[in-house]
C-alpha positions in Angstrom: -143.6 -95.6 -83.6 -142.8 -98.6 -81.9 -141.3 -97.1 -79.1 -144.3 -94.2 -78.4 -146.4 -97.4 -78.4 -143.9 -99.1 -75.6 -143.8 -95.7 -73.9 -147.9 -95.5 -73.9 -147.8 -98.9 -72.4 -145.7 -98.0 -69.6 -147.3 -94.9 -68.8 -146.9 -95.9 -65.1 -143.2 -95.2 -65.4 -143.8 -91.4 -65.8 -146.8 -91.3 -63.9 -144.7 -89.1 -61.5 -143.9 -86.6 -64.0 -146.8 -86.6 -65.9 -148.4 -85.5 -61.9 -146.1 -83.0 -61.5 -146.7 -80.8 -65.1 -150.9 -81.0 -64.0 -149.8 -79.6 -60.8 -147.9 -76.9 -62.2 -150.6 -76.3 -64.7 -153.1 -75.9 -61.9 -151.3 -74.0 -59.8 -150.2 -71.2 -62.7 -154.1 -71.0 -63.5 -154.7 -69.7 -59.6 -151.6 -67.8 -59.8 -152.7 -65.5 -62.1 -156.8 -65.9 -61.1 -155.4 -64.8 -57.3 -152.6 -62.6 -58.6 -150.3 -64.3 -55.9 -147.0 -65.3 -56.0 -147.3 -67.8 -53.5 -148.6 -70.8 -56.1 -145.0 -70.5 -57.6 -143.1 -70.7 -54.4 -146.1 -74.0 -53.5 -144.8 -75.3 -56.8 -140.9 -75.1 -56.2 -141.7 -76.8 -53.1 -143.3 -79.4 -54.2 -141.1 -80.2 -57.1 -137.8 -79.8 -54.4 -139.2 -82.6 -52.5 -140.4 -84.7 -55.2 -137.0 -84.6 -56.9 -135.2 -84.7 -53.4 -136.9 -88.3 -52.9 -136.4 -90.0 -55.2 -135.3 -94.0 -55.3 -131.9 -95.4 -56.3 -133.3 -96.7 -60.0 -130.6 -97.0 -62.0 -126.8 -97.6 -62.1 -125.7 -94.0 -62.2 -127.4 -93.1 -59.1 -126.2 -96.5 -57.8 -122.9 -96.1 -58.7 -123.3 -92.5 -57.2 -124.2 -94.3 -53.7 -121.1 -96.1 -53.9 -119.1 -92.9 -54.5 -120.7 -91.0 -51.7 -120.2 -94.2 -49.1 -116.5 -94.5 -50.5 -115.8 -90.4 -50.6 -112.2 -90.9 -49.1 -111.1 -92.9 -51.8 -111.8 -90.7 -54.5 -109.7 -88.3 -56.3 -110.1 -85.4 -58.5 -109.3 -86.8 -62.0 -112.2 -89.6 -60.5 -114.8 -86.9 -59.6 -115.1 -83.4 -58.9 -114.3 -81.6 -55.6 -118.2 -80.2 -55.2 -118.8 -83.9 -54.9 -116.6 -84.4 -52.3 -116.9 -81.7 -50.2 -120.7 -82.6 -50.3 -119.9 -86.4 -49.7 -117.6 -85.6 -46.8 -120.4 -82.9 -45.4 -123.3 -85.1 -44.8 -121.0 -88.1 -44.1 -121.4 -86.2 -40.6 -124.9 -86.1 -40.4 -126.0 -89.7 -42.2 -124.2 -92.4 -44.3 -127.8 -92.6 -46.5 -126.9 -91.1 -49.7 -130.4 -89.2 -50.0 -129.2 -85.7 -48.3 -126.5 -85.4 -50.9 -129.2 -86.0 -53.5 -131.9 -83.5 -52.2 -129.1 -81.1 -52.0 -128.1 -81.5 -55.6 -132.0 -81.4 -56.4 -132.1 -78.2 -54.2 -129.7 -76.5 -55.8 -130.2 -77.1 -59.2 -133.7 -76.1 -58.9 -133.4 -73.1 -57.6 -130.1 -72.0 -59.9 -132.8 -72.6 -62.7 -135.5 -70.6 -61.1 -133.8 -67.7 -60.3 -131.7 -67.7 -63.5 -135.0 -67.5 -65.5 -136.3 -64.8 -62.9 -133.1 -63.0 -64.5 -133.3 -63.3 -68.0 -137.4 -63.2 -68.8 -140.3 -62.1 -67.9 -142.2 -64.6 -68.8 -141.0 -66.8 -65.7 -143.6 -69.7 -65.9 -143.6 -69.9 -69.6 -139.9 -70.2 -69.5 -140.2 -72.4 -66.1 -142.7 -74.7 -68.0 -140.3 -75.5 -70.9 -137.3 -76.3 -68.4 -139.9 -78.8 -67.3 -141.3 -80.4 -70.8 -137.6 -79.5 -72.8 -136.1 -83.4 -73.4 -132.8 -83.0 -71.7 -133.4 -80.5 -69.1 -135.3 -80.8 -65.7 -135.6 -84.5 -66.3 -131.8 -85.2 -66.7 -131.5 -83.9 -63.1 -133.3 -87.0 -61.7 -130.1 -89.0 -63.2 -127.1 -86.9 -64.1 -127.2 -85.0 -60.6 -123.5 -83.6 -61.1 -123.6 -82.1 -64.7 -127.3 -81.0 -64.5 -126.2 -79.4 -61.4 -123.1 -77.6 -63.5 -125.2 -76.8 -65.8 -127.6 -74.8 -63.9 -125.2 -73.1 -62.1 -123.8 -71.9 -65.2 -126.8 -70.8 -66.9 -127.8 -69.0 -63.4 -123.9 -67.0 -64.2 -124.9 -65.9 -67.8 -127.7 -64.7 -66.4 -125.6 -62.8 -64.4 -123.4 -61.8 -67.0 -126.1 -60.1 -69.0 -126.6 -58.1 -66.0 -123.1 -56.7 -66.3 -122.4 -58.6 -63.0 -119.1 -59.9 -63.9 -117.4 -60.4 -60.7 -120.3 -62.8 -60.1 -120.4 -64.2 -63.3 -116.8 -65.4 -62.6 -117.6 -66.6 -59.6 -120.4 -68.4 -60.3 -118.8 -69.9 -63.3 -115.7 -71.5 -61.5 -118.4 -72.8 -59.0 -120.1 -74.6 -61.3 -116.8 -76.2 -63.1 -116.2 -77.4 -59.4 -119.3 -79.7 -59.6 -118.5 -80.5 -63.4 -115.5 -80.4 -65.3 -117.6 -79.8 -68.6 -118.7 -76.6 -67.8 -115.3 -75.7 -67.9 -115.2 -75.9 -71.7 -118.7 -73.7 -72.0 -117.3 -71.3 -69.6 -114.5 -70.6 -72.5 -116.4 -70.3 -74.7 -119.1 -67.8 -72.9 -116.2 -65.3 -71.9 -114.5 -65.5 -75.8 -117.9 -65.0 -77.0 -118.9 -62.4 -74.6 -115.7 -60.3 -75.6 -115.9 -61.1 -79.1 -119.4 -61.5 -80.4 -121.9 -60.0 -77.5 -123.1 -57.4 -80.1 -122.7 -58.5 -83.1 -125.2 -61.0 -85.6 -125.1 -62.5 -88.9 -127.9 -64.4 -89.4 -126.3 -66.0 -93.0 -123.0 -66.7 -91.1 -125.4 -68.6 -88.3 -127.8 -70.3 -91.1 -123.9 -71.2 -92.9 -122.4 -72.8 -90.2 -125.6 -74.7 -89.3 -125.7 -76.3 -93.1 -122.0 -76.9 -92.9 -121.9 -79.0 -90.1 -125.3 -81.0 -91.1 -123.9 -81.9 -94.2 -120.2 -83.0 -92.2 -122.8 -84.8 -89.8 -124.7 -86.9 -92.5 -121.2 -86.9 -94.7 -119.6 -89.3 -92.1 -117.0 -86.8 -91.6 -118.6 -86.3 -88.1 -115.9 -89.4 -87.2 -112.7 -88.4 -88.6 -113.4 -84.7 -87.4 -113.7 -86.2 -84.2 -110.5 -88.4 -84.1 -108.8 -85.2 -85.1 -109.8 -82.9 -82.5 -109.4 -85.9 -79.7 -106.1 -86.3 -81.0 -105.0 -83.0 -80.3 -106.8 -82.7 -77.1 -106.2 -86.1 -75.4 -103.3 -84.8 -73.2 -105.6 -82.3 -71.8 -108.4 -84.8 -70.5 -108.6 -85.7 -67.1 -108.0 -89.5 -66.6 -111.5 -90.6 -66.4 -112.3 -88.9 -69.8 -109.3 -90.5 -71.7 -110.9 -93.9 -71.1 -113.7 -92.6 -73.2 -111.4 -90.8 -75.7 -109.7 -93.9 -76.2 -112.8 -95.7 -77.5 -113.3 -93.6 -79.8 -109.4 -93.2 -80.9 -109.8 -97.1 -81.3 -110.7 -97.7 -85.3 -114.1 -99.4 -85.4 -115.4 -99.1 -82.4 -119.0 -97.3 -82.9 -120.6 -98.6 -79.7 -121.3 -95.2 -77.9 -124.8 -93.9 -77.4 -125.7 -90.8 -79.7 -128.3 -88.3 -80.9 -130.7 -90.5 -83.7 -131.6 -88.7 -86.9 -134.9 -87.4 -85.5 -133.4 -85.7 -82.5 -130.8 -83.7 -84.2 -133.3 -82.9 -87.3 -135.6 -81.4 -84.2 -132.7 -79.4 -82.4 -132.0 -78.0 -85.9 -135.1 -77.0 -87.1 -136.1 -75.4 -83.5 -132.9 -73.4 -83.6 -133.3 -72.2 -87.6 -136.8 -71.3 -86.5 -135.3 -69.5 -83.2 -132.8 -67.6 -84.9 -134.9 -66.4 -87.2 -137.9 -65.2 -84.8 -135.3 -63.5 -82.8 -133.4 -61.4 -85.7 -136.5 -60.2 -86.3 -137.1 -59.3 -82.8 -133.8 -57.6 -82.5 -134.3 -55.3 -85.7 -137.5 -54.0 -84.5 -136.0 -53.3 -81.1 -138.3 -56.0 -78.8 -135.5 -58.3 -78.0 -133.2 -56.5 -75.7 -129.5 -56.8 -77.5 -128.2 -58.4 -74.2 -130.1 -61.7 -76.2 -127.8 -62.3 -79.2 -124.7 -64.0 -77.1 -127.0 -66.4 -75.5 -128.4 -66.5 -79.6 -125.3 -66.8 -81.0 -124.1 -69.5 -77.8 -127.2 -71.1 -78.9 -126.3 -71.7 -82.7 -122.9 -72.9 -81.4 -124.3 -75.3 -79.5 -126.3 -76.8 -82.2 -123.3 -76.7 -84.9 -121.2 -78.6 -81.9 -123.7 -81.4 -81.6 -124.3 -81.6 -85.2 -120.5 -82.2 -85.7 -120.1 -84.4 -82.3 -123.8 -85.5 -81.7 -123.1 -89.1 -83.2 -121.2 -89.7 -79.7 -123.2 -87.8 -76.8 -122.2 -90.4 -74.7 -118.7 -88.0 -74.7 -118.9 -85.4 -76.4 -122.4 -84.1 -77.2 -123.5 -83.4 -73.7 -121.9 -80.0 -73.6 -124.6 -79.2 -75.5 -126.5 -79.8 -72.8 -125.4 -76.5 -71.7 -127.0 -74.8 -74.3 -130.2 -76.2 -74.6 -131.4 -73.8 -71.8 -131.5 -70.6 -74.3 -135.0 -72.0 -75.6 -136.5 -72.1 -72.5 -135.6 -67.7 -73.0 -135.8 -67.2 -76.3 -139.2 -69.4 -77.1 -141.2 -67.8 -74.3 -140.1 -64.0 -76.2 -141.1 -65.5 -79.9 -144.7 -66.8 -79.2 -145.5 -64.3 -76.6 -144.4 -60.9 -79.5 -145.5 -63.3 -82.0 -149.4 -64.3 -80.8 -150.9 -61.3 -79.1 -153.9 -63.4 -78.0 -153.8 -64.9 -74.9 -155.6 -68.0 -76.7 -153.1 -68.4 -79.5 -150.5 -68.1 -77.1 -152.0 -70.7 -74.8 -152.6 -73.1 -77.9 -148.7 -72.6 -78.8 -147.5 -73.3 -75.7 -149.6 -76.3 -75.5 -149.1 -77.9 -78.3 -145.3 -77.2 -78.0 -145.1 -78.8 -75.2 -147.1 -81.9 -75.8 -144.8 -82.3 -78.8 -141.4 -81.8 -76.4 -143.0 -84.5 -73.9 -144.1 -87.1 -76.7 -140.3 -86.6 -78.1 -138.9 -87.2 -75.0 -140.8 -90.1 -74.0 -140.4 -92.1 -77.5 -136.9 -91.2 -77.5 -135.7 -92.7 -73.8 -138.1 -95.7 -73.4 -137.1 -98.9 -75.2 -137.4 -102.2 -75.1 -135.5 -103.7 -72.1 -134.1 -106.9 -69.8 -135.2 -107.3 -66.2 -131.6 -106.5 -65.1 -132.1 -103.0 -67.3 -134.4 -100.5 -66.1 -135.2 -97.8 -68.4 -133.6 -94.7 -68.0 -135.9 -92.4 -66.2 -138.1 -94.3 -64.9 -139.1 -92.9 -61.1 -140.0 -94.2 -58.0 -140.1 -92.5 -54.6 -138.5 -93.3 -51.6 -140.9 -91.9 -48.6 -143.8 -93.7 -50.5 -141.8 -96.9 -49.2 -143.1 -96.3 -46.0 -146.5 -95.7 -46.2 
């Protein structure tokens, strides 16, 4: 409670944001008054350019500055080569680092957009949770290089339900070049894709999920974790090993991770996800293409219910996964509520929820020299 009241009292931290969902609002409403498509492409737009300007507010986009100044000192097992191509692009043009980010912002935008486009039809619905969803279009103003990964690769699965595999592939190396992380989901997408595209167990998926709940509230989260770092640490790149090595180190419990609440929420929206969707499949209004991006989506959760302690390392690939309820959600309340007013009430009161959980969750009491994490500020309102 204490920190939705400290979010409430900063409002003017997300002022920005909390623009930016009314404008979307309003413009959907005259999109489908007019019947145009025009209000979405106003929209992406708008949200390009507000994302693209955005001030230096933090020490990851700081340190990002630093990186993109210093490009020709960097090396792969220090940052990805996406980074550094881009770096050593616009190091023509400018030595500000504010093309690289509106071109990350670019990008990852429009990989999410038309990645939806593919997979739904319910394109704002599913647009609107990317938006209000804690960890998704708001992680992009911060983590530039693995939100960007991450979109790219959800913009390849979206391929890969379209049987475009060529594309898929290619798309999916792409996105490992901007983040090595997405080189572990991409594993996992092609094994699962050749082993588990058609097939669905919803008492295996409910097993798992109670399985790794009661290793993550067992405490054997920790040794689980030692184990499989153990075994894994000589394939880490360099920059990951200094991570690994805190948590090889006995003790040390400093690392940021999920709280209680958070991983009780991402559990009960899967369970509820899972179970909308079976019975979608079984009276054939979910399209079978749907139950690997279920089944990646169960994964996901039993991953950061094992690892979630420690997102700081190991957690974020979930990340990855958290774009399947943007899809699946949207398909649920809209087979679910056949009223446009229920569905409207739904959507409404799920998103109020997802924006009041994200704001109590990231805003905490801070120190002059710490800004809180997403706070926003614009760069071209400097100059006026």
């Amino acid at each position: 409670m204490d920190r939705v009241i400290y979010a409430f009292t900063h409002i003017d931290w997300g002022i920005g944001y909390i623009i930016t969902i009314l404008i979307f609002l309003i413009l959907s409403c005259l999109e489908e008054f007019y019947k145009s498509k025009i209000f979405t492409y106003i929209f992406l737009l708008y949200l390009i350019i507000f994302s693209s300007t955005r001030d230096i507010v933090n020490s990851d986009m700081e340190n990002y500055k630093q990186m993109y100044e210093n490009y020709k000192l960097l090396s792969l097992s220090e940052i990805e080569p996406g980074f550094i191509f881009l770096s050593w692009l616009f190091n023509h043009f400018t030595s500000s680092p504010y093309l690289l980010f509106s071109a990350y912002s670019l990008l990852n935008i429009l990989f999410v957009y038309f990645a939806i486009r593919n997979l739904t039809p319910y394109v704002k619905t599913s647009f609107f949770l990317f938006l209000t969803t804690p960890m998704l279009y708001l992680n992009t103003l911060i983590g530039i290089r693995q939100s960007l990964a991450e979109a790219i690769l959800f913009f390849a699965i979206s391929l890969l339900l379209k049987r475009k595999f060529f594309l898929f592939l290619f798309f999916g190396v792409l996105s490992v070049l901007f983040h090595y992380s997405a080189l572990v989901v991409l594993i996992i997408t092609i094994f699962m894709y050749i082993f588990m595209r058609n097939r669905i167990n919803i008492k295996f998926l409910y097993s798992i999920l109670i399985i790794s709940l009661i290793i993550h509230f067992s405490s054997l989260d920790m040794p689980l974790l030692r184990i499989t770092l153990s075994i894994s640490y000589p394939l880490l790149p360099e920059k990951h090993r200094l991570y690994a090595n805190l948590l090889l180190t006995e003790g040390h419990t400093a690392l940021k991770g999920f709280s209680i609440l958070t991983t009780l929420i991402f559990n009960i929206l899967t369970v509820f996800v899972v179970y909308y969707s079976y019975i979608l499949l079984r009276k054939k209004q979910l399209n079978e293409n749907y139950i690997i991006i279920l089944n990646l989506l169960v994964l996901g959760t039993v991953y950061t219910n094992l690892f979630g302690k420690f997102s700081d390392v190991t957690a974020r690939i979930f990340y990855y996964f958290i774009f399947y309820y943007t899809i699946l959600l949207p398909y649920i309340i809209y087979k679910i509520h056949k009223n446009q007013i229920e569905r409207i009430l739904v959507i409404y009161v799920l998103s109020v929820f997802m924006i009041i959980w994200f704001f109590s969750g990231v805003y905490k009491q801070i120190t002059p020299d710490e800004p809180p994490p997403l706070i926003y500020k614009n760069i071209l309102l400097k100059y006026f």
